[in-house]
PLY file of the C-alpha trace (Angstrom):
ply
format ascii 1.0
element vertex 92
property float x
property float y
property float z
element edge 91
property int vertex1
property int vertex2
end_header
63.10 82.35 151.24
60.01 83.64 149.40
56.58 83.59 151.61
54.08 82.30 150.50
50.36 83.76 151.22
48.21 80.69 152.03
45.21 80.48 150.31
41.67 79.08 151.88
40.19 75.67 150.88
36.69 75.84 149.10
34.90 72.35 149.81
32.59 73.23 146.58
30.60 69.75 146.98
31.00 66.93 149.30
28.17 64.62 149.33
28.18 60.86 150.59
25.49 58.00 149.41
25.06 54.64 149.73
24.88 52.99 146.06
24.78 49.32 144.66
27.94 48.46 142.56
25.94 48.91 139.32
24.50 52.79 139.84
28.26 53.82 140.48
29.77 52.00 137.90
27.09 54.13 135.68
28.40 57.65 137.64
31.62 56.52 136.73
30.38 56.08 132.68
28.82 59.02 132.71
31.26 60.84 134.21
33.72 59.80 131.64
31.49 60.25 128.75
30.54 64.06 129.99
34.64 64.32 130.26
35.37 62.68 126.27
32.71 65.03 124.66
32.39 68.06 125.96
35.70 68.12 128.62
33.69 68.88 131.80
30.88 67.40 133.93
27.88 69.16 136.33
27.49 67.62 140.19
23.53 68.65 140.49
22.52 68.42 144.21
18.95 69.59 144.73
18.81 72.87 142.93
22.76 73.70 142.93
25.08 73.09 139.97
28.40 72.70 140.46
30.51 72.64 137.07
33.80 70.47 137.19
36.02 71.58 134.01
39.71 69.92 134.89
42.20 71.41 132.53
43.53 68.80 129.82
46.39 67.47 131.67
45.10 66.11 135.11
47.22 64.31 138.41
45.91 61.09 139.06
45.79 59.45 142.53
44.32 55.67 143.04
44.82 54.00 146.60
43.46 50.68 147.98
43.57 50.38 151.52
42.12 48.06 154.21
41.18 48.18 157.87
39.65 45.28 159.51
36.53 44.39 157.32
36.80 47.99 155.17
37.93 48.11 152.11
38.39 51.26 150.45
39.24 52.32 146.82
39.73 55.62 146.00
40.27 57.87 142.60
41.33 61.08 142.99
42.43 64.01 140.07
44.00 67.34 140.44
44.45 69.98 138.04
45.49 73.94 137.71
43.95 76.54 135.88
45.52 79.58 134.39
48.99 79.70 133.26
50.49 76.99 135.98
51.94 74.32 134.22
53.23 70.78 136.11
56.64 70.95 135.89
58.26 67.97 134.22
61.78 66.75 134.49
64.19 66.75 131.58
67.32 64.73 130.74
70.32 66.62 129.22
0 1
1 2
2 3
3 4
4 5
5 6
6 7
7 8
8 9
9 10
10 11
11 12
12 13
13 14
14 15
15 16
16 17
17 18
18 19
19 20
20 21
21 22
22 23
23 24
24 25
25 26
26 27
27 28
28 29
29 30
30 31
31 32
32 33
33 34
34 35
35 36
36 37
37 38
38 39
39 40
40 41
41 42
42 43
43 44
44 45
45 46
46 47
47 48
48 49
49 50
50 51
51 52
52 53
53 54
54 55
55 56
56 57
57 58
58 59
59 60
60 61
61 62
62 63
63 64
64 65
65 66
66 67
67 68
68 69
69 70
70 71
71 72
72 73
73 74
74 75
75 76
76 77
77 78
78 79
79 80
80 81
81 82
82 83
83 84
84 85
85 86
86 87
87 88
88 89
89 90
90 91
């Protein structure tokens, strides 16, 4: 069994804001046109830039969940850069 180093989490933004349904659906827009033309998008927070470049083949994650009264709907996308590939599965 191969060890394997662990490597430290970098929380490069995290930022929480109350919104009305319309301002994040336009996030979401822009977000997605920054991502169709030019394959990346900047988080600006004050006077820091964060620059989010996913590779071209992303993970996607949605989940739905509710707790009393709280809904909560959630999109999440993972990627890897350099030479890691996701492994697909093959039929022979």
């Amino acid at each position: 069994m191969r060890e394997q180093s662990k490597v430290a989490t970098q929380v490069l933004v995290k930022h929480k804001e109350q919104q009305t349904v319309y301002e994040f659906a336009t996030t979401l827009e822009i977000i997605a046109q920054k991502l169709k033309e030019n394959g990346q998008f900047t988080f600006v927070q004050g006077t820091e830039q964060v620059e989010i470049s996913p590779s071209d083949q992303v993970k996607i994650e949605y989940e739905y969940t509710v707790k009393g009264d709280k809904h909560s709907f959630e999109i999440e996308f993972d990627w890897y850069t350099g030479e890691r590939e996701p492994k697909r599965m093959g039929i022979q």
